[in-house]
N, C-alpha and C positions, 0 to 999 in steps of 0.2 A: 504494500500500500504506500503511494505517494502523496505527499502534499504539496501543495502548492499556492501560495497567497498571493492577493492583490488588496488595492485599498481603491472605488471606488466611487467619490465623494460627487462625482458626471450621474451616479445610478438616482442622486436625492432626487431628481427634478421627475422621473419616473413613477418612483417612492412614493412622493408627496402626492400625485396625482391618485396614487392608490389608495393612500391615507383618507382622501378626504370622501372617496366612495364609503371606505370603513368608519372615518367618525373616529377614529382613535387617535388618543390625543398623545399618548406615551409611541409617538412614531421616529421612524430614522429622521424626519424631515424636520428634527429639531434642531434648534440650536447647540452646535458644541458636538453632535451624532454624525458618526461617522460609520458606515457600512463598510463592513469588511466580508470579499469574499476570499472560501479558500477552498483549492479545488484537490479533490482525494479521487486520486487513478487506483482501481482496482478490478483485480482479475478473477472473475468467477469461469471456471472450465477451461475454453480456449478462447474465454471472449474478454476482452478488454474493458472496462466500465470506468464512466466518469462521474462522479458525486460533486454535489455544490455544497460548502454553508456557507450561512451568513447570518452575523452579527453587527451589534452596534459595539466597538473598539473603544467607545469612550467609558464604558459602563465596566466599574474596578472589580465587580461580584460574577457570581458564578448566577447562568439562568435556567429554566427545563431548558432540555432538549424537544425539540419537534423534530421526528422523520418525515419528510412531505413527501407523498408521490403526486404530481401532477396529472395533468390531463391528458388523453393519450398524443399530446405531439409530444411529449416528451421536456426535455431540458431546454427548452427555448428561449431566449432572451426573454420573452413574455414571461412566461411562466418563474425565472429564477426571479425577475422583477417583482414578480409577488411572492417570493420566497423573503426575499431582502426586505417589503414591505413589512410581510408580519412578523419576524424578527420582530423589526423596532427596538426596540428599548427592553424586551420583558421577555422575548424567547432566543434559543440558539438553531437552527434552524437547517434540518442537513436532509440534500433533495436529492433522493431517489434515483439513478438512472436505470430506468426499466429493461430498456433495451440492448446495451451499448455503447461506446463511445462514439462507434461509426455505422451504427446500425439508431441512428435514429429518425423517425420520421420522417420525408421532406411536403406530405401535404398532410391530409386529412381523407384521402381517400388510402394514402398506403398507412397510416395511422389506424383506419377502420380493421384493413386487414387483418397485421399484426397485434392487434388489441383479439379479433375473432378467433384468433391462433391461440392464444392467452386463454381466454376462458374457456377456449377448446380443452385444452390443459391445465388444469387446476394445480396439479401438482408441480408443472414448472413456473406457473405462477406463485406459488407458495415458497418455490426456493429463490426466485430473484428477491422476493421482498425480503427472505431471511437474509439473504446475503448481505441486503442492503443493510438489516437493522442489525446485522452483527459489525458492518462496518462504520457505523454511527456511533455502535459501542467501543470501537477500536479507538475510532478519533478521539471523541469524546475523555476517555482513559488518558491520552497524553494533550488533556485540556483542562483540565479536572476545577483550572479556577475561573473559566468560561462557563462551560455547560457542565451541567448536576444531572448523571446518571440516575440519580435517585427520581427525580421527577422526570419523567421520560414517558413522553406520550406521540402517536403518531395521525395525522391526517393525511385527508387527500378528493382530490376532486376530479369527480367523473370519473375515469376507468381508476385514478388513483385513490377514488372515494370505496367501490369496491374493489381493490387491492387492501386497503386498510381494514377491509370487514375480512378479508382471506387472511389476512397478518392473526387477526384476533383468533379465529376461526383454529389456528394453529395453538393455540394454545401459552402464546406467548405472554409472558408477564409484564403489563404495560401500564400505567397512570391511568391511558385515557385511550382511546380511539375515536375521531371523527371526521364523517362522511360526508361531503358536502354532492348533494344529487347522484349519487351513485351507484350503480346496480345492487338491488339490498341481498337477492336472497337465492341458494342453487338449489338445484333437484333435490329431492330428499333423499335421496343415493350418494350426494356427492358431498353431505354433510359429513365433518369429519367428526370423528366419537371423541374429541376432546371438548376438556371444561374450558369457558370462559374468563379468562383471568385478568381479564381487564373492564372497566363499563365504558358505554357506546352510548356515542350520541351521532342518531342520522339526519341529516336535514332534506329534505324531501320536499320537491318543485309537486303540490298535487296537480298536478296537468300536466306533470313529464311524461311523455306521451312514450319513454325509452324504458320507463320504469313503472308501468299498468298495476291498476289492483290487485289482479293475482301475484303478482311478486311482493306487492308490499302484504301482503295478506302472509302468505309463507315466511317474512320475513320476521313478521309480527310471532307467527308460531315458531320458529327457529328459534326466536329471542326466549317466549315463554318457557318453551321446552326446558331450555337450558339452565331457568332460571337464572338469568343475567341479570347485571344491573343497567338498565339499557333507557333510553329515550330516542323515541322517532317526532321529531316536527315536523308538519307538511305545512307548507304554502301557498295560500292559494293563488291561485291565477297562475303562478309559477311553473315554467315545463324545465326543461335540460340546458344546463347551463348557467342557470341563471344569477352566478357569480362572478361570471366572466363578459368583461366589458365590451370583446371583440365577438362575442356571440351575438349574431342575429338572424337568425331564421323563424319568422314568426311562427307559432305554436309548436313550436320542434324544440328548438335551443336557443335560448333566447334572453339578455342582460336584464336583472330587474335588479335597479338600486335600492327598493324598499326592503324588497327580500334578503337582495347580499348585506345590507348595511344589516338586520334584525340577525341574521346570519352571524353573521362574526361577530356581534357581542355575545349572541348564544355560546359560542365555539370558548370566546372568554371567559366566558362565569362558569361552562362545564370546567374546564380546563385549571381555573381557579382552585373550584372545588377540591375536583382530585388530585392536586398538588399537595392540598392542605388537608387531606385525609376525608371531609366532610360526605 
C-alpha cells in the first residue's frame, strides 16, 4: 500500500458550493480549513486500486473515519468533490475505488454494465468492499491522530449506497452504515446467515422508480428478521439520485435540494448518535 498527499486549497471553491446544498456550517469552506487529499495505491489480486481521503489539515484532533463508496462512475473528480465536502471539519473520509485504478468508468452506460456485473456477483462485490475497508483500516493505523478507528462508520450513494448495505450484510463490525437511494434488499437466497453488527440508516427517494415497493418491502423484512437496529426514511416526491446535483432525468434520477439538504442532517445526527454510543 502507497500513499500519497496533496494539499488542495483550488478544491474550496467546489466545497463551498456543496456546503451550501448541505446547510453545514462546520465545512472545508471555512476560514483557516484546508482540505487535504491523500491518495492510497493498493493491490487487490492482479488489479491495481486507487483510494482517496480527505480531511480538513487545520483540525489538531483525531475524527470518525467514513468509508464512502460512491456512485457507480466511480472516483470522479465529482464524486471525490463530495468526498472532500463532507469531510469538513468533523469526519476523515476515505473513498472506495470499486473498480480499479484503470478500470474505471468512462460514461454511465459502461458504469450500468459493470455495476450489473457486480450485483450479478455478490460475492465479489463483498470482497472489493472488504478490501476496501480493511485498507481504511491500514491507513487509518499509521494516522491514528487524524482518524479514530474506534468511531468508524461507512456510506454511500447509489450503487455505493447498496455496497454499504453488502459491507453490513457481511457481518462487519461498524459505528454506523448509511444508504443514500440505494438498492435496499436481495433475493432471499442471496441473504447471507450473518448477524448485523452494525445499525443502518437508508434514505429512500419514495418515487425511485430503480428501487419499487417490492424491494423496499423485502428490505423492510430483511431488517426485521435480523432484528437490526435499523431506520429506513422515504421521501416523497423523491426518485434516484436525488442527492446528486448533476442528476437530471425527470422521474428517473433526478437532484432534489429539499431532500438532499433533510438528507444529510439525517446522515449527521444518525452518525452523531453512534459515535456517542446513544
Amino acid at each position: 500500500m502507497n500513499f500519497r498527499t496533496g494539499i488542495f486549497p483550488s478544491m474550496l471553491g467546489a466545497v463551498a458550493m456543496l456546503t451550501s446544498m448541505m446547510g453545514h456550517a462546520g465545512s472545508a469552506s471555512q476560514t483557516g480549513a484546508q482540505i487535504v487529499e491523500k491518495i492510497v495505491d493498493y493491490r487487490m489480486g492482479d488489479r491495481e486500486h486507487r483510494a482517496y481521503v480527505y480531511y480538513d489539515d487545520s483540525i489538531r484532533s483525531s475524527r470518525p473515519l467514513l468509508l464512502m463508496v460512491p456512485n457507480w462512475l466511480g472516483t470522479t473528480a465529482a464524486n471525490r468533490s463530495q468526498a472532500a465536502q463532507i469531510a469538513g471539519r468533523d469526519y476523515v473520509v476515505f473513498v472506495a475505488d470499486m473498480y480499479g485504478r484503470d478500470a474505471q468508468p468512462a460514461d454511465a452506460a459502461a458504469a450500468g454494465r459493470t455495476v450489473q456485473a457486480l450485483y450479478g456477483d455478490r460475492a465479489d462485490l463483498r470482497r472489493r468492499i472488504l478490501a476496501a475497508h480493511e485498507q481504511a483500516l491500514a491507513w487509518a493505523a499509521q494516522a491514528a491522530d487524524i482518524a479514530d478507528v474506534q468511531r468508524f462508520a461507512a456510506i454511500g450513494f447509489c450503487f455505493g449506497g447498496a455496497t454499504v448495505l453488502e459491507l453490513a450484510r457481511t457481518g462487519t463490525p461498524l459505528s454506523a452504515v448509511v444508504s443514500f437511494h440505494g438498492n435496499l434488499s436481495l433475493p432471499p437466497s442471496e441473504v447471507p446467515d450473518q448477524p448485523l453488527r452494525t445499525r443502518i440508516l437508508a434514505l429512500h427517494g419514495d418515487a425511485d422508480p430503480y428501487v419499487p415497493q417490492p424491494q423496499v418491502d423485502a428490505f423492510v423484512e430483511e431488517m426485521r428478521s435480523a432484528g437490526a437496529d435499523w431506520q429506513l426514511v422515504r421521501f416523497g416526491g423523491a426518485v434516484h439520485s436525488f442527492t446528486d446535483p448533476d442528476a437530471n432525468t425527470p422521474g428517473k434520477a433526478q437532484y432534489n435540494p429539499k431532500a438532499a439538504h433533510r438528507a444529510y442532517a439525517m446522515m449527521r445526527n444518525f452518525l452523531a448518535d453512534a459515535f456517542a454510543g446513544r
